[in-house]
N, C-alpha and C positions, 0 to 999 in steps of 0.2 A: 504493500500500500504506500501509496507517496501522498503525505500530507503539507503543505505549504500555505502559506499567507502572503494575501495581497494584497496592496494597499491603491487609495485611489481619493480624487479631491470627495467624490461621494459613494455612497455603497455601492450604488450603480454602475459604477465604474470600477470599484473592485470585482466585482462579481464580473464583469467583462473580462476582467484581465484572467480571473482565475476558471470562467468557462474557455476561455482559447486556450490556453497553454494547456490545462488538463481536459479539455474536452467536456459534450454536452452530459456527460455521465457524472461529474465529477462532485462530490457530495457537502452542500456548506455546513460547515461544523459550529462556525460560532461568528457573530461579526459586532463593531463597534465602531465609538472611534479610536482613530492610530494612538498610539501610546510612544513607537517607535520615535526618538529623541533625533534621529536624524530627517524626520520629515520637515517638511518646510516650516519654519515656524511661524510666517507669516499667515498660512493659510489652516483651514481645518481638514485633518484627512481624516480616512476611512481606513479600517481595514476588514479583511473576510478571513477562515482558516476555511479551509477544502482540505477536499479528501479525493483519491481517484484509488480505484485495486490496480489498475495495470500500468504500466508505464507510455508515455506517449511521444510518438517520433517528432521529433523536431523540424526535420525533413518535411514531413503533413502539416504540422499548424505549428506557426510561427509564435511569437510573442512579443505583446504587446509595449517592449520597450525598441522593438523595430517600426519604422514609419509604416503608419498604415492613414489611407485619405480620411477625411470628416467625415465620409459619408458612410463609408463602413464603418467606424466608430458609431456614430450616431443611429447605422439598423442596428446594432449589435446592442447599444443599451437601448432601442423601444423595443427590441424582441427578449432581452431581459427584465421590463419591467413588465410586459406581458405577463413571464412567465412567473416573477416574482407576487405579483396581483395576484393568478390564477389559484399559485399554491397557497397563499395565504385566506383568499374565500376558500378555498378545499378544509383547510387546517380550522376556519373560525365554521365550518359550518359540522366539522367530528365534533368542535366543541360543544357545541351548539347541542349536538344532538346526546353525550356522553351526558352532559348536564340533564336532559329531558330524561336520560334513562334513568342518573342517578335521583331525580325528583320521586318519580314514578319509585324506584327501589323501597323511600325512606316511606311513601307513602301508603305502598303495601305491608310494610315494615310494621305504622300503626296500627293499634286491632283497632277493631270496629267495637263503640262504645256501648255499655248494655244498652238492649231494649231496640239500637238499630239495626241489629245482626239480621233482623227478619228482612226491613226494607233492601239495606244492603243485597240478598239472595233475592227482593223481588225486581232491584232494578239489573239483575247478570241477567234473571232470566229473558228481560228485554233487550238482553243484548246489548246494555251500555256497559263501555268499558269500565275495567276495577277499578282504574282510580278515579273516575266521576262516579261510578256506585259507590264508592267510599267516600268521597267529599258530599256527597249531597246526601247521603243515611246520616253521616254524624252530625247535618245539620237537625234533623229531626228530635222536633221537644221527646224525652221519656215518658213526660207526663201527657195523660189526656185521651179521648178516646181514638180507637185506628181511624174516623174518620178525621176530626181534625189533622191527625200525625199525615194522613196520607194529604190532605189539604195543603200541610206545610208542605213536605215534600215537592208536590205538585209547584208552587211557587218556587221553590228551591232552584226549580230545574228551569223555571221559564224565566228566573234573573241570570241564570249564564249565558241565555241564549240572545245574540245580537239583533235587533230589528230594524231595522230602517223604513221609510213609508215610500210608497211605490216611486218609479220614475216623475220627474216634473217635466208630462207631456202637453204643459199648457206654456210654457215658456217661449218666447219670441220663436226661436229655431232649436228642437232638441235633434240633435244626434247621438244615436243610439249604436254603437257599438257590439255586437253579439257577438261570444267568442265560448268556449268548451271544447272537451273530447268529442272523441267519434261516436255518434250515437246519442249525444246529450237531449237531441231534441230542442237545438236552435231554431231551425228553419220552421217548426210548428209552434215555439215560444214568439217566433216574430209574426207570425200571422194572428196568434192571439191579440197581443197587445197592437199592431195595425190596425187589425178591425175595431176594437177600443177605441183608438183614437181616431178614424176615421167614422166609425158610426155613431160612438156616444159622446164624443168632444166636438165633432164635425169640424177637425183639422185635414187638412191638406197634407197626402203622404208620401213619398217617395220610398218603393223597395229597391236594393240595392244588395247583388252577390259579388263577391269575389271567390265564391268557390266553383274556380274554373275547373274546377280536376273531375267533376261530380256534372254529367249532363243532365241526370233526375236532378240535380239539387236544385238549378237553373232553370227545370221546366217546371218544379214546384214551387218554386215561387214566383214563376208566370202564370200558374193557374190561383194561385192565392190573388195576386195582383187584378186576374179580371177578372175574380170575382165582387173585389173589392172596388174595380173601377179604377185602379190607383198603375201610375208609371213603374214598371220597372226595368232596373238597367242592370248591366254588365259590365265589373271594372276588372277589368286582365291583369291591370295593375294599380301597386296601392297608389301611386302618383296620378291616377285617372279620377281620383274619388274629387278633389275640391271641382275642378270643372264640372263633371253630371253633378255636384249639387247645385253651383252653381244654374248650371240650366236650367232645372226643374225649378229652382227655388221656393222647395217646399217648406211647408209650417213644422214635419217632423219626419225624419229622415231612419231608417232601420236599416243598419249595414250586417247582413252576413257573410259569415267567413268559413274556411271548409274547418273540419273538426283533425283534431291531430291529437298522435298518443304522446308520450315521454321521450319516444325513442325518433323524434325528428324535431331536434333543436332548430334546422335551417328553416323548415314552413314555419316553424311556432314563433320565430321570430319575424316572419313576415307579417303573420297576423300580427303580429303588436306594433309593427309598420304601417297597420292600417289604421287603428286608433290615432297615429300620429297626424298622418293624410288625411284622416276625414276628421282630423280637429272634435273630435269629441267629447260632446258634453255629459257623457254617461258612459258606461263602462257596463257593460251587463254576461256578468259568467255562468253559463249555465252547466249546472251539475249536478248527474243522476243521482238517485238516494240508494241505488242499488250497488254503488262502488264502495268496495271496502275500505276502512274508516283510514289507512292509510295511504292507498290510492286515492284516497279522497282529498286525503291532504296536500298532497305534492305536487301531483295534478291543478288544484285549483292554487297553488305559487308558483308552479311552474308557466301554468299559461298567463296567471295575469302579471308576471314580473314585476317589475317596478310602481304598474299600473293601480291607481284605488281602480276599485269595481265593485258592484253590487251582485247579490247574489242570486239564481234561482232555481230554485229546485226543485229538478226532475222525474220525473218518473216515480212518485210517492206511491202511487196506486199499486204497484209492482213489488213494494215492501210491507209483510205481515211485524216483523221485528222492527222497530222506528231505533232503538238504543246504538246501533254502529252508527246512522247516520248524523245523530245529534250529538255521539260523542266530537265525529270531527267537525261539527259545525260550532262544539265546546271548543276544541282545540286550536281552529282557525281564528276565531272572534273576528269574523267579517260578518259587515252586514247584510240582513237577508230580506230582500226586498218582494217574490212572488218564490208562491209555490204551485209547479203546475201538479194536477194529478190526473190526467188522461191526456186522449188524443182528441177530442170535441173543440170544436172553434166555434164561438172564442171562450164558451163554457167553464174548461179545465183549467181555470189560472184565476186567482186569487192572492189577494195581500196576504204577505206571509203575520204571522201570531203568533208570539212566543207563548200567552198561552195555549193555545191551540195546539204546537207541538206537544207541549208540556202534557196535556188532555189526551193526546195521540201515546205519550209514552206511559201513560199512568194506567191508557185503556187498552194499548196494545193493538193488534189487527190489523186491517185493511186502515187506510188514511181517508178521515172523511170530510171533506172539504167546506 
């Protein structure tokens, strides 16, 4: 193993020095700044310690106290502080997560206080995760009959859960933004709420796809669209969106987008390309209640990035157990703006209710709207 320190005006520049000479393999052990009494003393250095196992020819890669232009200096450290960024979100997000396991450890860890031991077994059987059946049993008073205790409870569970009030589709120009996995039931979430705004607001609507990939997707929201009476367009790209609004220049705009899994970072960033380009005044995520509670989670931060969004949740009809889905809507604390529960236009969509979930997990079953 060859270990070595190199020094440089910033880390960033050490790190340059000590990925050329020892190659992209070569492992940082420790950095600060220079300490070394012959560095310049006018100036503040840096230094790094690396590590490499093999030895590296001299002949292949040069080093850096030989002339090399600005310009390959300068790719060299933005392709270092790429990679320095990348592994430090990697590094803060094991944190992130070792923390959530050790919470979760200490919290299984507590027992469950007399007299809530029953609740606690009545919220697993709903399938809410242990440690919300655990935080919300030990809220439940000892005292008092099961129905008060389950009354509390019942409250317990609908102050975790985030509500926000529907879209504001009476605003000068709202643009609507629709974005979810595959299968979420966008393209039937925007038809609901269009016919809303179009029949019971009597606003002016513009529908709008960008999911080119999907020819059903495109013909289904051309037959929504004249059913509805209402223009719909086609943007191939996200830079085509402000011109068709402007055209149309409608009172409320719904943009769909095709649906993407985990595993295509490059679309999923494109969708969030479009919220940019069509300037949007609302953010709308939609997400099945039938996705497990930690697909549920990552998914709905993976697609909306950086993005606020509102929430709405799909496909309730389709879940007898409501405890997985509320655990991660516990988990997220994003706000939840509609729940749809079928496929009826525009019928199946409603303001979301925190107690109403709450009602849904305490009675179990089908979701009744």
């Amino acid at each position: 193993m060859i270990v070595k320190r190199f020094s440089g005006q910033t880390v960033e520049e050490a790190l340059i020095r000590a990925k050329w000479e020892l190659g992209d393999e070569a492992v940082l052990l420790s950095s600060g700044p220079a300490k070394d009494r012959w560095w310049k003393v006018w100036e503040k250095g840096y230094h790094v310690l690396a590590a490499t196992d093999y030895p590296v020819s001299k002949n292949s890669r040069g080093t850096l106290d030989e002339p090399h232009s600005a310009h390959e200096v300068a790719a060299g450290q933005s392709q270092m502080v790429e990679r320095i960024q990348t592994t430090q979100d990697e590094r803060w997000d094991a944190v992130l997560k070792l923390l959530s396991q050790v919470d979760r450890k200490i919290d299984q860890a507590v027992p469950v206080a007399p007299g809530a031991g029953e609740w606690y077994d009545f919220l697993l059987e709903r399938e809410l995760p242990p440690e919300w059946a655990r935080r919300l049993a030990q809220g439940v008073p000892s005292e008092g009959t099961k129905e008060s205790q389950q009354e509390a409870l019942q409250r317990s569970a609908a102050e975790h859960l985030m509500i926000q009030p529907v879209l504001p589709l009476t605003r000068p120009q709202a643009v609507i933004v629709v974005i979810g996995p595959t299968g979420a039931g966008k393209t039937t979430t925007i038809a609901k709420l269009a016919t809303y705004a179009r029949l019971e607001l009597g606003r002016s609507v513009l529908l709008v796809t960008t999911d080119t990939y999907r020819v059903a997707a495109v013909e289904q929201l051309k037959t929504f669209g004249g059913i509805l009476d209402v223009p719909v367009a086609v943007a191939n790209r996200p830079q085509d969106l402000p011109a068709i609004i402007r055209e149309h220049s409608p009172e409320v705009v719904f943009v769909d987008t095709p649906g993407h899994s985990l595993s295509q970072p490059m679309q999923i960033r494109q969708s969030q390309s479009v919220m940019k380009y069509a300037h949007a005044t609302d953010v709308l995520l939609c997400m099945p209640a039938t996705a497990s509670r930690s697909l549920f989670v990552k998914t709905a931060q993976t697609l909306a990035g950086d993005h606020a969004v509102s929430l709405c949740l799909t496909k309730v009809d389709e879940v007898l157990s409501p405890g997985t889905v509320l655990g991660a809507l516990m988990d997220l604390q994003w706000p939840l703006a509609y729940i749809a529960h079928g496929q009826n236009v525009p019928e199946d969509i409603g303001p979301a209710s925190a107690d109403g979930l709450a009602q849904w997990l305490m009675r179990g079953g089908a979701y009744h709207g």
